[in-house]
DRENDO-789675 format. One line per 5 residues: their letters; for each residue z, x, y of C-alpha. Coordinates in Angstrom, 3 decimals. Example, Ala and Ser with C-alpha at 12.3 -4.5 7.8 and 13.67 -1.06 7.14 Angstrom:
2
as	7.800 12.300 -4.500 ~ 7.140 13.670 -1.060
//
This chain:
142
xxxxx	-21.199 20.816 -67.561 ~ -20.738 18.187 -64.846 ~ -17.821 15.831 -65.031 ~ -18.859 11.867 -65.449 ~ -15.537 11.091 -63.637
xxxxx	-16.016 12.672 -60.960 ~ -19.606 11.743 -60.114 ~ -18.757 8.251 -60.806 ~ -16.475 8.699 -58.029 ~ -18.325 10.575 -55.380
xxxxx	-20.819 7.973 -56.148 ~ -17.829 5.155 -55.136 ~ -17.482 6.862 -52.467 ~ -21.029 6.152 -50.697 ~ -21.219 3.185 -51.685
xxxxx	-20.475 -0.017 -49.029 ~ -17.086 -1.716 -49.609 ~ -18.946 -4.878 -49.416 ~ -20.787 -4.394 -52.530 ~ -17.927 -5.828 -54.664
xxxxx	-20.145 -6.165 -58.100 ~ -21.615 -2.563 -58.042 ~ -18.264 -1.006 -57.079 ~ -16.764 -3.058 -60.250 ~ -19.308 -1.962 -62.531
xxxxx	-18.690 1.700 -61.625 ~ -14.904 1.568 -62.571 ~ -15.941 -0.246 -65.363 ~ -18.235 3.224 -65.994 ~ -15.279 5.454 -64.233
xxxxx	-13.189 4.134 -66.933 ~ -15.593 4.078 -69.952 ~ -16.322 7.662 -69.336 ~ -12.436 8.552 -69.052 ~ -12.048 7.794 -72.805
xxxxx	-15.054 9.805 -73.750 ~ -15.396 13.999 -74.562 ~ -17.397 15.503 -71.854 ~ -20.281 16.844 -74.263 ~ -20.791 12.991 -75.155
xxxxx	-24.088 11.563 -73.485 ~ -23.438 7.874 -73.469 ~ -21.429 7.545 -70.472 ~ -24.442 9.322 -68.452 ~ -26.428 6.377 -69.830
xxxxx	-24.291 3.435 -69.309 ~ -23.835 4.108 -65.568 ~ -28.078 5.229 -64.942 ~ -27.957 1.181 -66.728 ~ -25.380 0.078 -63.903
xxxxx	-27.447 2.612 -61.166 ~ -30.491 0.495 -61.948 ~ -29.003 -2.699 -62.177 ~ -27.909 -2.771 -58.581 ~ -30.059 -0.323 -57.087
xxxxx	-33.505 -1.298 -58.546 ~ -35.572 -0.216 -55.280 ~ -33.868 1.809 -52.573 ~ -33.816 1.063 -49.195 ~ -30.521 2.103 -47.506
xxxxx	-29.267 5.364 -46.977 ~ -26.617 5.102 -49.181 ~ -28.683 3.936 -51.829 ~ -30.444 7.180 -51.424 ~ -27.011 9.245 -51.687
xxxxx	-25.869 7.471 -54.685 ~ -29.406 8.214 -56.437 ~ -29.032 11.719 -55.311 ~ -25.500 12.063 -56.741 ~ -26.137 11.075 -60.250
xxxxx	-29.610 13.466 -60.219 ~ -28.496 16.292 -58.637 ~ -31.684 15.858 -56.579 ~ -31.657 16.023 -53.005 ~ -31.655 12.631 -50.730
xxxxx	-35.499 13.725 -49.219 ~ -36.891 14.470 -52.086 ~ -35.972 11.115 -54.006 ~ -36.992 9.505 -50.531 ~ -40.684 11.238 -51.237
xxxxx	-40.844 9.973 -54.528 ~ -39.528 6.732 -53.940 ~ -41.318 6.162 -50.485 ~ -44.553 8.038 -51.188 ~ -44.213 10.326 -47.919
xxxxx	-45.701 13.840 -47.216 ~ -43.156 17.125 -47.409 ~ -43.570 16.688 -43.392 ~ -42.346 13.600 -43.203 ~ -38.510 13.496 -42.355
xxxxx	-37.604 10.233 -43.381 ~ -35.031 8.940 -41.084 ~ -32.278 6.437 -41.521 ~ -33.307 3.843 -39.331 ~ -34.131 0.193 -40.080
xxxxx	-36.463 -1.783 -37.475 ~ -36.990 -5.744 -37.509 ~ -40.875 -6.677 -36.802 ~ -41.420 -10.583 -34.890 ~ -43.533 -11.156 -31.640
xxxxx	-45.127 -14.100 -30.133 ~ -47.873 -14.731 -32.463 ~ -46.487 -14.525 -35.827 ~ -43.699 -16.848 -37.513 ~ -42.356 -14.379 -39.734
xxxxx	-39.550 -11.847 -39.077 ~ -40.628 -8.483 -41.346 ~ -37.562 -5.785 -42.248 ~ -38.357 -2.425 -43.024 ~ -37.478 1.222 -42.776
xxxxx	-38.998 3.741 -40.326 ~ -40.654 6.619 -42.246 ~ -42.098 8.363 -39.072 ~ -42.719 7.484 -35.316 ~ -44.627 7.820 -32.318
xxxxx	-44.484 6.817 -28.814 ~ -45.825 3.213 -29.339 ~ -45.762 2.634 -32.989 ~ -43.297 3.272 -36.133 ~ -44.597 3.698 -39.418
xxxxx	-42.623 1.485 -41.889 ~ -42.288 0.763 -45.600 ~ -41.453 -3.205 -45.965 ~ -38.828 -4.739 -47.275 ~ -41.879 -7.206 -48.467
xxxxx	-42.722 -4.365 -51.183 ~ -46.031 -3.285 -49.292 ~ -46.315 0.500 -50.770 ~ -48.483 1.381 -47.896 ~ -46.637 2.385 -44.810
xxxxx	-47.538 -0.701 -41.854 ~ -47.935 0.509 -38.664 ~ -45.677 -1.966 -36.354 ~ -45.695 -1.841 -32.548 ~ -42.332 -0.816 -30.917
xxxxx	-42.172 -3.505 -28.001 ~ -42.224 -5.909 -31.182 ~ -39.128 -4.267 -33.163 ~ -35.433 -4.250 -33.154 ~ -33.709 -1.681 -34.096
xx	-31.411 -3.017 -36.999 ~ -29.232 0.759 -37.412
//
């Protein structure tokens, strides 16, 4: 039987210092589930609440970890159901910014696959199809 505790806290550990609310609703979870026997279910639910709350569509790699933490399922394979990518696709960690001379917009969004000239990216702009954005027109963001 897994331990609520301790998930909650491998889960604090992934997660970015900077996100002060999320951390606080986790302790708030951390503690919750202290006071609770370990064959009671409602401390599983109450953080999945707080996991959706701040992590309603996943983006960051971290994000990913935390997911795959509470679920027990590995990172790629809540990246494939999440992103919509084939088992060949190795989705790497890498965020690319999109602008170039003829558009006003600046487009965020992370790489899902690659080639020479293009990357293949799901957008922040919540575009379920992978865009196909040209390199020379990207900045590499991590």
């Amino acid at each position: 039987m897994r331990n609520a505790c301790q998930v909650i806290e491998q889960m604090l550990a992934k997660i970015p210092v900077d996100k002060l609310e999320f951390i606080a609703d986790l302790n708030w979870n951390h503690t919750d589930a202290s006071y609770k026997a370990p064959e009671e279910t409602i401390q599983w639910i109450r953080t999945q609440q707080t996991l959706m709350k701040h992590i309603e569509s996943p983006k960051e790699e971290w994000e990913f970890e935390v997911l795959s933490i509470f679920s027990t399922i590995p990172v790629n394979e809540i990246k494939k159901q999440v992103l919509g990518v084939e088992d060949n696709i190795e989705v790497p960690p890498v965020r690319v910014r999109y602008s170039d001379e003829f558009i006003d917009n600046i487009y965020d969004g992370t790489v899902i696959d690659s080639d020479e000239e293009y990357y293949w990216v799901i957008s922040d702009e919540g575009v379920q199809e992978p865009l196909k954005w040209l390199k020379k027109y990207c900045e590499i963001l991590r």
